[in-house]
C-alpha positions as CSV (number, residue, x, y, z in Angstrom):
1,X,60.2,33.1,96.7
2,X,63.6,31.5,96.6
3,X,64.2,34.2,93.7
4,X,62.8,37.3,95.6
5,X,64.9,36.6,98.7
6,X,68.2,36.2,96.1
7,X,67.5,39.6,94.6
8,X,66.9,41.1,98.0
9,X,70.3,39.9,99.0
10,X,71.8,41.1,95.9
11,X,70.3,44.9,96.3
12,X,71.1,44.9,99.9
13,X,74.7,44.5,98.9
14,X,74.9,47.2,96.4
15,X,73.5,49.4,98.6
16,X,75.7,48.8,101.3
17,X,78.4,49.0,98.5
18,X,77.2,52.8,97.7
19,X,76.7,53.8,101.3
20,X,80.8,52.5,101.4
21,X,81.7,54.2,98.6
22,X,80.2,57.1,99.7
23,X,81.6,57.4,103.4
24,X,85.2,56.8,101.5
25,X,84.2,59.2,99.2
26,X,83.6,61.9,102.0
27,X,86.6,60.5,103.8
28,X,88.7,61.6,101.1
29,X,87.2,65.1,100.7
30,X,87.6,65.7,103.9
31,X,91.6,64.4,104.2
32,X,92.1,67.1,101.1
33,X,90.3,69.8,102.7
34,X,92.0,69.4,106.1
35,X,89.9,66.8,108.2
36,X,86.8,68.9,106.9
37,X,87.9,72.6,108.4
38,X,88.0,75.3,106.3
39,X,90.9,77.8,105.5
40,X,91.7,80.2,107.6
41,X,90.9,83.3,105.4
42,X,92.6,86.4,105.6
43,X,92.8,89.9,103.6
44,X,96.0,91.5,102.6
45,X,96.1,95.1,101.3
46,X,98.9,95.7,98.8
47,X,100.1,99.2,97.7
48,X,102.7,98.1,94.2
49,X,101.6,98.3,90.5
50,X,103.7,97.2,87.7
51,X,105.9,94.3,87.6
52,X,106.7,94.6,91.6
53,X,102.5,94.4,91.7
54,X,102.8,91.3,89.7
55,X,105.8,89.8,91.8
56,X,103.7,90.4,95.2
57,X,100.7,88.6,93.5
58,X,103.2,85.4,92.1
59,X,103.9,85.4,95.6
60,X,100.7,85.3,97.5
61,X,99.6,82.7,94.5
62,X,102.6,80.3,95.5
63,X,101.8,80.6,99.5
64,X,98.5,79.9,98.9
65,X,99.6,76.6,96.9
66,X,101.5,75.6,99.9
67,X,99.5,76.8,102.5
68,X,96.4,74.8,102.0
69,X,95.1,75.6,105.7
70,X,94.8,79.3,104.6
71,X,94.0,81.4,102.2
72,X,95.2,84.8,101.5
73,X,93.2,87.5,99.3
74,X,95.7,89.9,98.0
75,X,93.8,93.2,97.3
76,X,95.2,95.8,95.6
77,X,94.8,99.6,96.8
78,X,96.1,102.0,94.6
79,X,100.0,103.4,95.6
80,X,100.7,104.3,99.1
81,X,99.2,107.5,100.0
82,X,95.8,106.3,98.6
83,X,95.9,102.9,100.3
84,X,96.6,104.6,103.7
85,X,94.0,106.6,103.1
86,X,92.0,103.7,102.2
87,X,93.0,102.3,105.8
88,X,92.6,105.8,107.7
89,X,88.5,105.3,106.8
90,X,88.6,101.0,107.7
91,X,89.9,101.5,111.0
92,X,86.8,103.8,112.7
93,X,84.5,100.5,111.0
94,X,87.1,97.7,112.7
95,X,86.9,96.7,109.0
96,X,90.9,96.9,108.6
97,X,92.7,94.2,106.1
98,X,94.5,91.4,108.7
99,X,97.8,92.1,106.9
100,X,98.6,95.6,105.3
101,X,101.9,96.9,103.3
102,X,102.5,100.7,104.3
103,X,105.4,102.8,103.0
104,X,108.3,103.8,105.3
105,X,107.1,107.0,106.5
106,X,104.0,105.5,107.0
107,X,105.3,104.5,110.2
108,X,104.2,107.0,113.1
109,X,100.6,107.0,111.7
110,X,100.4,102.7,111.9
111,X,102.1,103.0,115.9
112,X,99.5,106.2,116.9
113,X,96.6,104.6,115.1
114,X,96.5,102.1,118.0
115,X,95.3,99.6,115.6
116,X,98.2,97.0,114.7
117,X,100.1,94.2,116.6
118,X,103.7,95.0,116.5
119,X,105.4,91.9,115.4
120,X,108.1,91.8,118.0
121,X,104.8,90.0,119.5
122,X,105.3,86.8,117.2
123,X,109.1,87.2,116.9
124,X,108.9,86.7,121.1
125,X,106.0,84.2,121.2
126,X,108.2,82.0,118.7
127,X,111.8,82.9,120.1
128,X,112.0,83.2,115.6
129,X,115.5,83.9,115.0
130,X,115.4,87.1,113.4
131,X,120.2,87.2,112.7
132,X,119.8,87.0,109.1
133,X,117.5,89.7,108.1
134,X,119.6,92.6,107.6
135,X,120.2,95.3,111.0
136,X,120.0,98.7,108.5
137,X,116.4,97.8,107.7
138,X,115.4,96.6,110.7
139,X,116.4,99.2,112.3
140,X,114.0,101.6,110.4
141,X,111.2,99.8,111.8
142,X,112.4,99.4,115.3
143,X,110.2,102.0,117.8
144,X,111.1,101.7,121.5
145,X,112.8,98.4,121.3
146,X,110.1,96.9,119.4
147,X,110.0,95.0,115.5
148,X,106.5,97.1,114.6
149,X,106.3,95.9,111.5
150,X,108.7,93.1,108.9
151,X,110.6,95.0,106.2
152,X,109.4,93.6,103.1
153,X,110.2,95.9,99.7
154,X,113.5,97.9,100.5
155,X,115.5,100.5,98.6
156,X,118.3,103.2,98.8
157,X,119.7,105.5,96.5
158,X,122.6,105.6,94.7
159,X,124.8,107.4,92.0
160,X,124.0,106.1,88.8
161,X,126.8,107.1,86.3
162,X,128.1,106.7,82.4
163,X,131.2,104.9,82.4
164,X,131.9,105.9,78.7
165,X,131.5,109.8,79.2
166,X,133.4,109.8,81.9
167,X,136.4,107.8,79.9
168,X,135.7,110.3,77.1
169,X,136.1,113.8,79.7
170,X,139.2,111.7,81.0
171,X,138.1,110.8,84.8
172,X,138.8,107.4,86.2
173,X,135.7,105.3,84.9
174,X,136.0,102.8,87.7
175,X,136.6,106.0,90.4
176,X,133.0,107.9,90.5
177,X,132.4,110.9,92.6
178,X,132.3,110.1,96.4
179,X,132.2,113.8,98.1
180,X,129.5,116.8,96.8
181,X,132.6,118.6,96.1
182,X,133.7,116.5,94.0
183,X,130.7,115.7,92.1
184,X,130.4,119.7,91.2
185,X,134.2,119.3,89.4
186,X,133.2,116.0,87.7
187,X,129.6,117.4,86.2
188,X,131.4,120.4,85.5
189,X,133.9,118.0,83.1
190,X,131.0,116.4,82.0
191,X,128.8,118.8,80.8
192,X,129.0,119.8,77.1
193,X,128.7,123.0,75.5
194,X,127.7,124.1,72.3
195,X,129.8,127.2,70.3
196,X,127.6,130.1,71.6
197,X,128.0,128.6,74.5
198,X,124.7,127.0,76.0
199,X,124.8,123.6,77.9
200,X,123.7,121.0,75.5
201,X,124.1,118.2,77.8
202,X,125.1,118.5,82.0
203,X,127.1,116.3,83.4
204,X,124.0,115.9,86.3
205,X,120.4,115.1,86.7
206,X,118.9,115.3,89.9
207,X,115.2,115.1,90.8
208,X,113.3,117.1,93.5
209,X,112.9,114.3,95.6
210,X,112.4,115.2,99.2
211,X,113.8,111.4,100.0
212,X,116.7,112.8,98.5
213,X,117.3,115.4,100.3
214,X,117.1,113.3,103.0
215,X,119.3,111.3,102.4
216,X,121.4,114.1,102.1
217,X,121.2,115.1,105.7
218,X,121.7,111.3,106.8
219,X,125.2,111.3,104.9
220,X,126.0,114.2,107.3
221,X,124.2,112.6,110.4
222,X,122.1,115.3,110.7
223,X,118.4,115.0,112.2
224,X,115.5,115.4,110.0
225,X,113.5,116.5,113.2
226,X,113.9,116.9,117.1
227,X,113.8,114.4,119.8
228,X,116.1,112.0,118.1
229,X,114.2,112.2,114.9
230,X,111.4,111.3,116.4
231,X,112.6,108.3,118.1
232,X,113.6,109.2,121.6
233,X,110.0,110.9,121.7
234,X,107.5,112.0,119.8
235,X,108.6,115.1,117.6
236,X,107.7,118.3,118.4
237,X,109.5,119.9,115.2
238,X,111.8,119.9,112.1
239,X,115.0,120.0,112.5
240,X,116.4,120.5,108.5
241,X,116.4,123.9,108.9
242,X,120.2,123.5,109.5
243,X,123.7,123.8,108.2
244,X,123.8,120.6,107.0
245,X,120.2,121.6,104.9
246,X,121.4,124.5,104.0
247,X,124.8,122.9,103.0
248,X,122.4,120.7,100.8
249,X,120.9,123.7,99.0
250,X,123.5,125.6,98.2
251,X,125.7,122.6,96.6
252,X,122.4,121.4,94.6
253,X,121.5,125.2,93.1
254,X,125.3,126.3,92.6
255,X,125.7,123.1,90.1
256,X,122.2,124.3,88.4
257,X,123.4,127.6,88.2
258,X,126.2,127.0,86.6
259,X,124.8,124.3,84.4
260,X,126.7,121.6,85.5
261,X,123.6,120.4,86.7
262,X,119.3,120.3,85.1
263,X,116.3,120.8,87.6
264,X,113.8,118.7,85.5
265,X,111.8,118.9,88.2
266,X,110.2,116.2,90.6
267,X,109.8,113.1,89.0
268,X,113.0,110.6,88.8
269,X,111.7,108.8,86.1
270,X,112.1,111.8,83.7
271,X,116.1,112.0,85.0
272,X,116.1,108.6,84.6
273,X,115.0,108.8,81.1
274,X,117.8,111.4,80.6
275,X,120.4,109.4,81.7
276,X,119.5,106.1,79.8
277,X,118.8,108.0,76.7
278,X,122.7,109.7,77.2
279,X,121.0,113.3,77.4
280,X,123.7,113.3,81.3
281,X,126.3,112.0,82.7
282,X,125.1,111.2,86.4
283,X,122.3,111.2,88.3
284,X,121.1,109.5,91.7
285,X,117.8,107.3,91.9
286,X,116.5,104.3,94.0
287,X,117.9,100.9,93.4
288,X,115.0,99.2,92.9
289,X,115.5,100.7,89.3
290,X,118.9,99.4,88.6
291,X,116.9,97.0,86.4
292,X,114.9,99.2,84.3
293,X,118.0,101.5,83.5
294,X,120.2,98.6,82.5
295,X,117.0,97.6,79.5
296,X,116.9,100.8,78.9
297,X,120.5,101.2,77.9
298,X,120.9,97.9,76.4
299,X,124.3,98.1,76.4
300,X,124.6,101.6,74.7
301,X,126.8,102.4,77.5
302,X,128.6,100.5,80.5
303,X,126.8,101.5,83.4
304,X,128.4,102.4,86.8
305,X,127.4,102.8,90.2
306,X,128.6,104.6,93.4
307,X,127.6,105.6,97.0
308,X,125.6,108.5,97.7
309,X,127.7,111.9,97.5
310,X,128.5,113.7,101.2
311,X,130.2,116.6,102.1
312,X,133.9,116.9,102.3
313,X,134.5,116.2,106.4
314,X,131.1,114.5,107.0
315,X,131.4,111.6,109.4
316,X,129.4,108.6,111.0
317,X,126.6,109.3,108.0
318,X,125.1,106.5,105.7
319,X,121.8,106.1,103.5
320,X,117.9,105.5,105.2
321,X,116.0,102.9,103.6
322,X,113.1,103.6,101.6
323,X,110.0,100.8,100.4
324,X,107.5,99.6,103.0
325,X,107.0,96.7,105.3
326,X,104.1,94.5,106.2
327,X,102.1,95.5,108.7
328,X,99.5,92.6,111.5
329,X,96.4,94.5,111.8
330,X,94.6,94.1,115.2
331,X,91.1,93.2,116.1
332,X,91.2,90.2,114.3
333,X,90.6,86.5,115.6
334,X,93.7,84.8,117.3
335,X,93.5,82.4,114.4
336,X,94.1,84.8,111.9
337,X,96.1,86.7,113.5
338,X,98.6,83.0,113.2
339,X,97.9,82.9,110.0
340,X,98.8,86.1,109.5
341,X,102.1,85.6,111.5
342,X,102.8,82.4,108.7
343,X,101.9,84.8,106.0
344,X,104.5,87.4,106.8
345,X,107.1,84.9,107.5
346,X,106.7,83.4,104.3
347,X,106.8,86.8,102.3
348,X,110.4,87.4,103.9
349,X,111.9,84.1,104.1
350,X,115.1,83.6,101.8
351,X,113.5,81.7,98.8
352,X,111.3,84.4,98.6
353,X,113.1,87.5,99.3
354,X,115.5,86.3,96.3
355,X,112.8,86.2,94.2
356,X,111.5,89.3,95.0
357,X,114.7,91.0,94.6
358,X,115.5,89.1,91.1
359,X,111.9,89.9,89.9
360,X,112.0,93.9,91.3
361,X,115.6,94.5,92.5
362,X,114.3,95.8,96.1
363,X,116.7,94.3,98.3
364,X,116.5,90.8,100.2
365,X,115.8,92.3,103.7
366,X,118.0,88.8,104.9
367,X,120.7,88.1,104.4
368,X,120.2,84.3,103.7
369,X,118.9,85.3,100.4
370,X,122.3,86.0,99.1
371,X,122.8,81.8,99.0
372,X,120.4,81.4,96.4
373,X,121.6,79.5,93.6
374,X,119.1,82.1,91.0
375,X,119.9,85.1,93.1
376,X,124.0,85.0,92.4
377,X,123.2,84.3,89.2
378,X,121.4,88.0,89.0
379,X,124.2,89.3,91.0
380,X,126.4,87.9,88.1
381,X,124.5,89.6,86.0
382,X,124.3,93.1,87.3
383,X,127.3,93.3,89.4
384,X,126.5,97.0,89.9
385,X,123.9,96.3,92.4
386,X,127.1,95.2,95.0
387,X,127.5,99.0,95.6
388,X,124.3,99.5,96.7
389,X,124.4,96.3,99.5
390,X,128.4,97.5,100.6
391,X,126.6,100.8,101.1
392,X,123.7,99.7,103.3
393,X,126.2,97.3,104.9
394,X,128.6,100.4,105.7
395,X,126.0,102.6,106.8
396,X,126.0,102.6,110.8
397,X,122.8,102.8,112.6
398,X,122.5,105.9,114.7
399,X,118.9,108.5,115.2
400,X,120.4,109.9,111.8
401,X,120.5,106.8,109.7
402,X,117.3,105.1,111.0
403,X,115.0,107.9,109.5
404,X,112.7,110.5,110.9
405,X,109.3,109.7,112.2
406,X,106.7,112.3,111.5
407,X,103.0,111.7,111.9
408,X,102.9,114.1,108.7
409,X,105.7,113.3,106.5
410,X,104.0,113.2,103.5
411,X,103.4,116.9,104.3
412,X,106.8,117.4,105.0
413,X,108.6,116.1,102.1
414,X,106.4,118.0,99.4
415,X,106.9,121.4,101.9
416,X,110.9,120.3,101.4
417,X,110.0,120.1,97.7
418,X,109.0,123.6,97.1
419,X,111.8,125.0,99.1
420,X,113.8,123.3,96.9
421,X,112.5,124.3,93.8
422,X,112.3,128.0,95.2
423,X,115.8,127.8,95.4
424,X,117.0,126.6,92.2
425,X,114.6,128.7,90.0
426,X,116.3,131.7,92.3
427,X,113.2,132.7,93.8
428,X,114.5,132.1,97.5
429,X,117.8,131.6,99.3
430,X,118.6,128.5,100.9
431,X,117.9,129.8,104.4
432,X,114.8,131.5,103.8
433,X,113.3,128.9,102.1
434,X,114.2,126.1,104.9
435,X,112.6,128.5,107.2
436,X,109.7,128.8,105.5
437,X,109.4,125.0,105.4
438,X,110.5,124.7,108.5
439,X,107.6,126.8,109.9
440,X,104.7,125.0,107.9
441,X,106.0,121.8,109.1
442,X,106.2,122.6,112.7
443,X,102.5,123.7,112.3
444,X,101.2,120.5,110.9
445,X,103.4,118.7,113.9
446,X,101.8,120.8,116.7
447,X,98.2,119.9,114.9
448,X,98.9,115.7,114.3
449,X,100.2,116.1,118.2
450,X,97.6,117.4,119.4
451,X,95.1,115.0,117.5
452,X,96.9,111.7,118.8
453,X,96.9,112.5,122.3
């Protein structure tokens, strides 16, 4: 007996023993997982391939790590027209991403859809101090006193020119172009010709790029469309069908003419190609590809950079940003919609925007970013990207600068690219071709109108 009750004792201690290990077991699972609550989980719809795709996922990986209370699932949706297409078809089946990254001229659509939370909501409910992120961009994004959406990937464009040719056709290396008049004279120094006389290389290569060309009309603080480009109220029509458009025309197809200048049609990575591989002198592209060009040359050549050209007289002008922000979808719980707030913080903090701009050379959209130990280092490295921040930074914001908003942009630039192309293949004049534009624009204004109201 005395043996059974021994034995007893001694199994009634290991149990209680596994029931204590157990509970501790549990209490430790639980302390790692957050007293036992599950991550918030929300969806984020991205819009970048490439390396910049891989920088936004090294991103959301490392947020995740120290987020451990949510957890973000970064879906990629193809480039920006399809994933706003993508979003145009979620939003009629409330089955919209919580966080979403839309281009720049994405911007009327997101506000008429009716179906985001502006941020200026968060920015309030947290008094966040929003001094350091940089006034250009947020200005972009800035619709009836209200932060819509954060700036995330930003860009401008800027001259991009050969140091060496220009030494070799005897201009000032360290002095490039600054007026459209002068950049005629300087292709026209730069552009070769061979004994019969045919252009073998011109000193400029300039995409059809309607961002361009608005760019163009921002140097001039000239209005893209009516109603303060679309920012005092909704626009009711373009307003490039102008002087300062036609100004714009007339410069571009005079140096193409003369061959100063080669139309190689709409895609800036095929001028960009020309100008790494030495085939030009100058041409203009976004800086988020200061990178690329300087591995393409490899040193072949010493790279320069300068602001975007403006006619001789133009005053109170400057660049428009380009890229997209990030976007707080609606209809969503108020706990995601927190987590979604913590998200978009994150992605535009300092540490992070100096990553992103090391990794894909879009600007930090703050300034704080510029104290990072890695990031001066870069700057170091590429001092050429300094003329594209003095630009941004001397760019005043007025309706002109801030960018049109058009509810059918997309239309609009590729109507701006044929008129373009029309004109330097010498199928239309300037005027005409701005008119003609100009018309089908208005059109597809008058339709999007009428559909939002």
């Amino acid at each position: 007996m005395k043996k059974h009750f021994i034995l007893g004792k001694v199994f009634t201690l290991i149990f209680m023993l596994i029931i204590l290990l157990s509970v501790a077991g549990c209490g430790t699972k639980q302390e790692a997982a957050g007293n036992g609550k599950e991550p918030t989980k929300i969806v984020f719809w991205y819009a970048v391939g490439g390396k910049v795709g891989e920088a936004t996922k090294t991103l959301v990986d490392q947020f995740n790590s120290t987020h451990p209370d949510i957890k973000v699932e970064a879906v990629f949706q193809g480039d920006y027209d399809s994933a706003i297409n993508k979003l145009k078809q979620a939003i009629p089946s409330k089955s919209t991403p919580n966080v979403m990254q839309v281009y720049d001229i994405g911007t009327r659509f997101m506000i008429d859809s009716k179906a985001v939370v502006p941020v200026q909501k968060w920015i309030d409910k947290e008094n966040f101090d929003m001094s350091s992120y940089e006034k250009n961009i947020l200005a972009y994004y800035t619709v009836d006193n209200q932060l819509y959406s954060m700036p995330f990937n930003t860009s401008t464009p800027i001259l991009y020119y050969n140091k060496t040719m220009f030494k070799e056709a005897g201009l000032d290396p360290e002095n490039p172009p600054k007026t459209f008049e002068e950049v005629a004279a300087d292709a026209q120094k730069l552009t070769e010709k061979d004994a019969s006389g045919k252009v073998t290389r011109p000193g400029m290569a300039l995409a059809i790029y309607g961002w361009f060309f608005e760019q163009f009309l921002a140097e001039q603080n000239s209005l893209y469309a009516d109603n303060g480009n679309g920012r005092d109220a909704m626009a009711t029509s373009a307003a490039f069908n102008s002087p300062e458009g036609k100004r714009v025309l007339d410069w571009w197809s005079g140096m193409v003419k003369d061959g100063s200048a080669v139309n190689m049609g709409r895609k800036t990575a095929d001028t960009m190609k020309a100008f790494v591989s030495g085939q030009t002198a100058m041409t203009i592209d976004s800086t988020g590809v200061l990178g690329d060009i300087m591995d393409g040359v490899n040193g072949k050549f010493e790279v320069g950079t300068g602001f975007m050209p403006h006619p001789a007289g133009a005053s109170n002008g400057g660049v428009i940003i380009g890229g997209a922000s990030l976007w707080m979808m609606a209809g969503h719980s108020d706990a995601e919609e927190k987590a979604t707030w913590e998200f978009i913080k994150y992605m535009t903090a300092a540490k992070q925007q100096a990553f992103w701009h090391i990794k894909t050379g879009y600007f930090p959209v703050t300034t704080a970013a510029y104290d990072d130990e890695d990031l001066k280092k870069y700057e170091a490295q590429y001092p050429q990207f300094k003329i594209a921040i003095d630009q941004l930074h001397n760019t005043p914001v007025n309706r002109s600068t801030q960018g049109g908003l058009l509810g059918v942009f997309t239309q609009a630039r590729q109507e701006i690219e044929s008129a373009i192309e029309h004109v330097l293949d010498g199928q239309a004049s300037s005027e005409d071709a701005l008119q003609k534009a100009s018309d089908t624009v208005n059109e597809a204004i008058s339709r999007y109108n009428a559909s939002v109201k």
